[in-house]
N, C-alpha and C positions, 0 to 999 in steps of 0.2 A: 250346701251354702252355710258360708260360719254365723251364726249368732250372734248379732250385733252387741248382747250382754255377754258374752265370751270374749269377743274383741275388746270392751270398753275394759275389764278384767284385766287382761293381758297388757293394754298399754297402760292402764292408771300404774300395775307394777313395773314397767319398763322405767317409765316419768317419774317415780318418787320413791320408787327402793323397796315398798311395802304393799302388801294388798289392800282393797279396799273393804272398809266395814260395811258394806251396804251400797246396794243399789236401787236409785230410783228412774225412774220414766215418766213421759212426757206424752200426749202426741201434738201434731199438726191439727189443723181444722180444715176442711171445706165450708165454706159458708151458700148452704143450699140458696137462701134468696133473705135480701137486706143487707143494700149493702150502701155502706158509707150512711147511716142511720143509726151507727151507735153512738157518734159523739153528738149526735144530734138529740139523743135522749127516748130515742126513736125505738122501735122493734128491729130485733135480727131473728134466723134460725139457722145456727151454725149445726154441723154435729164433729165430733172428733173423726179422723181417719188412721186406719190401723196401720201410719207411718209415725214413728216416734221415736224421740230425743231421748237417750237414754244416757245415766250421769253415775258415775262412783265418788263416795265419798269415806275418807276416813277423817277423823278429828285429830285435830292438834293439838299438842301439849302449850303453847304460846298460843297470841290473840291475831296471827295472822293467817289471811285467806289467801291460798294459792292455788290457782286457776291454771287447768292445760286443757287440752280440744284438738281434736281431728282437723280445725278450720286454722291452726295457725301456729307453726316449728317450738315456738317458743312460751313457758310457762308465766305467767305475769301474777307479781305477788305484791299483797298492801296490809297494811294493819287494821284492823278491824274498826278501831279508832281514827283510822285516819280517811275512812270512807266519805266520800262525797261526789257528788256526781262533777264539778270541777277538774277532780282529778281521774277519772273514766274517761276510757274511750276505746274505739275498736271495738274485735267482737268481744273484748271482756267486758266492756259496757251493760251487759245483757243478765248475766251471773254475778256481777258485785255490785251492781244495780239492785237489782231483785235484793241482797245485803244488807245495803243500803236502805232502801224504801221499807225495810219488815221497822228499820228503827225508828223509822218518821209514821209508822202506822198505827204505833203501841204498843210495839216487841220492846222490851228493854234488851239493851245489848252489852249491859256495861261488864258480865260477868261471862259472856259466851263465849267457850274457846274456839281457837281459830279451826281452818279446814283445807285439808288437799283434797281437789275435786276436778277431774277428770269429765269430758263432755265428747260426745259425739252421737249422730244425728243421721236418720234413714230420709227426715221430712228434706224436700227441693227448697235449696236456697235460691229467694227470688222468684217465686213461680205462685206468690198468695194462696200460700198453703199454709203460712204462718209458723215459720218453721222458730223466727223469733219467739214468739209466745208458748212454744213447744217448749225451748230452753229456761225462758223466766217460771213455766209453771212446775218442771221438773227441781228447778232448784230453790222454788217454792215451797213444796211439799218437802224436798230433802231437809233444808235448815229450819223446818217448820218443828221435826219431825227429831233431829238429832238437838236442835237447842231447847228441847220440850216448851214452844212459843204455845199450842192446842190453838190455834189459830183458824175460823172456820173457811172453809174454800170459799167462799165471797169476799172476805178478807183476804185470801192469797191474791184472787182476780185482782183488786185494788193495788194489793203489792202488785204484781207484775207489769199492771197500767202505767203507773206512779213509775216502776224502773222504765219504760218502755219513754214518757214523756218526759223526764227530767234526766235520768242517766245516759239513755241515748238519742234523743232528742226530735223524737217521732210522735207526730199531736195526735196519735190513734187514742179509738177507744175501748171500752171493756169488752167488747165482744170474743173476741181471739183466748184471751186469757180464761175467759167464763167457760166457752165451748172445751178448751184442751181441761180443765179444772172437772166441770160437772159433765162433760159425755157419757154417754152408756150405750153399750151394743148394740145395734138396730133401732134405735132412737136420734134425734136432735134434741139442741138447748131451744127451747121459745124463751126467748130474754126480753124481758123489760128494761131496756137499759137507762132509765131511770129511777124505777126502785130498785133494778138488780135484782127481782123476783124474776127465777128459772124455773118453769115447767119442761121435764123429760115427754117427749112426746114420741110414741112407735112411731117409724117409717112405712117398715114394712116392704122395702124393696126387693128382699129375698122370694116372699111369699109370692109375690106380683110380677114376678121374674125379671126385673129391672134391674142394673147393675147401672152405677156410680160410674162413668170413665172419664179420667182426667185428662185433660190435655194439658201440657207443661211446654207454653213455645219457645220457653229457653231465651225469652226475651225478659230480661232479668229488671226488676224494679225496687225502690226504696223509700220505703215511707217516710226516711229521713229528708229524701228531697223534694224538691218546690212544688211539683203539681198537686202532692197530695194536701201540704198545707194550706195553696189557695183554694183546695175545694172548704178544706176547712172555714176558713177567713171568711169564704165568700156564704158559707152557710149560713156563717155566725154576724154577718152583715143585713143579710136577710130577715133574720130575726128580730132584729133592733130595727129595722126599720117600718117591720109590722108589725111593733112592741109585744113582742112576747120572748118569754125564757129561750124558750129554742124551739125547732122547728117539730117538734112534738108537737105541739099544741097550733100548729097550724092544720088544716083538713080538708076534703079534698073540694067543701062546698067555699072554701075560703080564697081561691085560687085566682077567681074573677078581682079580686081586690088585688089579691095580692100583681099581679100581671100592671092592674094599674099604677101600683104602688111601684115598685121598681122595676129597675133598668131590664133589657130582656136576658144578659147572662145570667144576672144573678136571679131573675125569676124562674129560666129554665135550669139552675141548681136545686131552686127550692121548693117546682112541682118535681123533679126528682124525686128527695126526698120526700114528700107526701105521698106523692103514689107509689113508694118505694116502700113504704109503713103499709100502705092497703095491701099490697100485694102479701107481706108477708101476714097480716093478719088471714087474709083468703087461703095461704096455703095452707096454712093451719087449719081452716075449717074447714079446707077442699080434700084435707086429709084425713081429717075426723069423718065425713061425710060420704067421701066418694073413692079417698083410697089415693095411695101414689101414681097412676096411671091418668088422673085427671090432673097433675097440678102443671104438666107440661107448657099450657097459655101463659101461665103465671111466668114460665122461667125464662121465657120467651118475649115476654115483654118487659123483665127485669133488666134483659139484656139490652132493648130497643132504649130503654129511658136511660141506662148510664153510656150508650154510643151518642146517644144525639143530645141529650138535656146535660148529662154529669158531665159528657166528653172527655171520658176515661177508657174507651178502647181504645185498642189501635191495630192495624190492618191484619195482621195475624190473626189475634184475638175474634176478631168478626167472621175473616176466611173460617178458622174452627168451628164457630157458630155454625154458620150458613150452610156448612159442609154435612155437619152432623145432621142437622136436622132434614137435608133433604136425602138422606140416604138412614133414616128411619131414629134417627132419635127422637122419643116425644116433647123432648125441652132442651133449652141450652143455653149455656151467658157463660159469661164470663165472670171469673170470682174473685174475689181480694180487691185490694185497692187501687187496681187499674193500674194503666199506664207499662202493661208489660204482662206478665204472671200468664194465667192458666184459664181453660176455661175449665166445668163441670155440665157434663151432659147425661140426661138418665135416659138409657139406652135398652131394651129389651132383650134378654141376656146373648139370643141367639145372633142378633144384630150386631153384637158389639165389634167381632171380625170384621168384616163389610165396614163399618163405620172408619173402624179406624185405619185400615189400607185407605179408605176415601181420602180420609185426611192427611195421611203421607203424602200420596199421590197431590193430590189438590198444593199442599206446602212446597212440594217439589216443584210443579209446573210456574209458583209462583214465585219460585226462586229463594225461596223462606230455608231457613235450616229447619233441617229434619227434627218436627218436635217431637219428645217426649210423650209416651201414651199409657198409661197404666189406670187398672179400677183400684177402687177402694171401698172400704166400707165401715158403717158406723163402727166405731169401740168406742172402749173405756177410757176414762179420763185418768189423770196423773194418779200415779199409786207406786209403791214402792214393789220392788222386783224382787222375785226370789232370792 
């Protein structure tokens, strides 16, 4: 099987005449449980997956940046000066975004030379695995890293947010970025996504014999469009109207009010998110405590509150659910920000066979396209490649 940094290699010199100086990487995230709780200011626990975005770069003599990718025939090139998110769009929105946003961060850019830069990508486009955040955080650390900015990875996270919200036009939040940025091998991020304080915490799924299995229903989504922003709106609705910041600071003995206090959609968004905050607190401690084999309940009712409270599944995404878990998975939901993508289920390594014929078979009978099924497992956050 060719090596995705072989391949990247080969085309960056096919596309620009010359080899590249350097290559860096990315990956994708799974977001074990938290979810739609980071722009809420809320807790997540993402960790990295060893599917990742990998990028060649060499620098330019002049001040312009020119971009090519596996995702589209044609190279698209701008002046460094002339960056702004107005003038972005498509998938290079993602990479001169990222550009972009280091300038509005506290990078000075007025003396940095330009860059050919080459992209391509093992993470599923569309399937909230974040393949987005894969590429803002690879080309993160690359111009971090060749325009000597010494910028720290919470600072890159911000960039890639900042590109993610204003270059392409998507109200997410720091999560994605954080997870692909600070991952490490058999660990997850515990993110405070209010202070941006990350603790690395062991999984330990290897040990416990449990394996990661993805399901990818091939029912493709975009956080560019509508449903993800009214979950947004509707969160940030909620809060103002039980005067607080955000829904952080609401809890779970607050809820009796809050029900009184508003309409019933937007209250069943905002016990969502609350008990979507407890749950990832518990898993944390269900994992400190008692080990990855118990946090199963937890993943399973992450799943029950963004189907009926968030109403962010949909009929695949549940079928997967439902499937796995009666044919021996200990946990299961659905990941990313709804409305299509993947689920993640932790599966007892021997079970993992069995599980996922179940879930062929079951998408078949339901007439569903044959999804996509592959494990994964924690790695390392973005870092430059051999």
């Amino acid at each position: 099987m060719t090596d995705i940094r072989d391949t990247v290699r080969d085309e960056f010199l096919r596309r620009f005449g010359h080899r590249p100086s350097g290559l860096w990487s990315a990956p994708g995230r799974v977001n074990l449980i938290g979810e739609h709780t980071d722009y809420n200011d809320g807790y997540a626990f993402p960790f990295a997956i060893d599917r990742r975005t990998v990028l060649a770069l060499r620098q330019r003599d002049d001040r312009v940046l020119r971009v090519a990718s596996s995702f589209a025939p044609d190279a698209v090139e701008i002046a460094i000066d002339e960056l702004s998110p107005e003038r972005l769009n498509g998938w290079s929105a993602y990479p001169l975004g990222v550009a972009w946003a280091l300038g509005q961060l506290g990078a000075s850019l007025s003396s940095v030379p330009g860059a050919d830069v080459y992209i391509d990508s093992e993470v599923p486009i569309g399937a909230g695995l974040s393949s987005s955040a894969a590429i803002e955080s690879a080309v993160a650390v690359a111009l971090d890293e060749v325009w000597r900015l010494d910028l720290d990875r919470r600072t890159l996270a911000e960039v890639g947010q900042l590109a993610e919200n204003r270059a392409v036009g998507a109200p997410t939040g720091i999560m994605d970025q954080s997870a692909s940025l600070l991952g490490r091998t058999d660990a997850g991020v515990f993110l405070d996504c209010r202070s941006l304080a990350a603790e690395v915490i062991p999984l330990g799924f290897d040990a416990a014999g449990l394996q990661t299995l993805i399901v990818d229903t091939t029912v493709s989504h975009s956080h560019a469009t509508g449903g993800y922003a009214a979950r947004r709106a509707s969160c940030e609705a909620g809060a103002r109207a039980l005067g607080v910041p955000a829904l952080r600071d609401v809890h779970l003995g607050d809820l009796e009010r809050a029900r009184a206090v508003l309409d019933d959609e937007t209250f069943r968004r905002v016990r969502h998110v609350v008990t979507e905050n407890q749950r990832v607190l518990d898993t944390v401690r269900t994992l400190r405590e008692h080990g990855p084999a118990a946090i199963g309940g937890l993943l399973d009712a992450s799943h029950v509150s963004m189907r009926d409270d968030f109403e962010i599944s949909s009929p695949e995404l549940d079928l997967a659910v439902e499937t796995a878990r009666e044919n021996g998975a200990i946990g299961a939901r659905m990941t990313g920000g709804g409305f299509g993508g993947a689920v993640i289920a932790l599966v007892p390594r021997d079970l993992v066979p069995a599980v996922r014929a179940a879930i062929e078979a079951a998408f078949s009978a339901a007439g569903f396209a044959v999804p996509e099924q592959f494990t994964v497992r924690a790695a390392q956050g973005a870092t430059r490649e051999r």
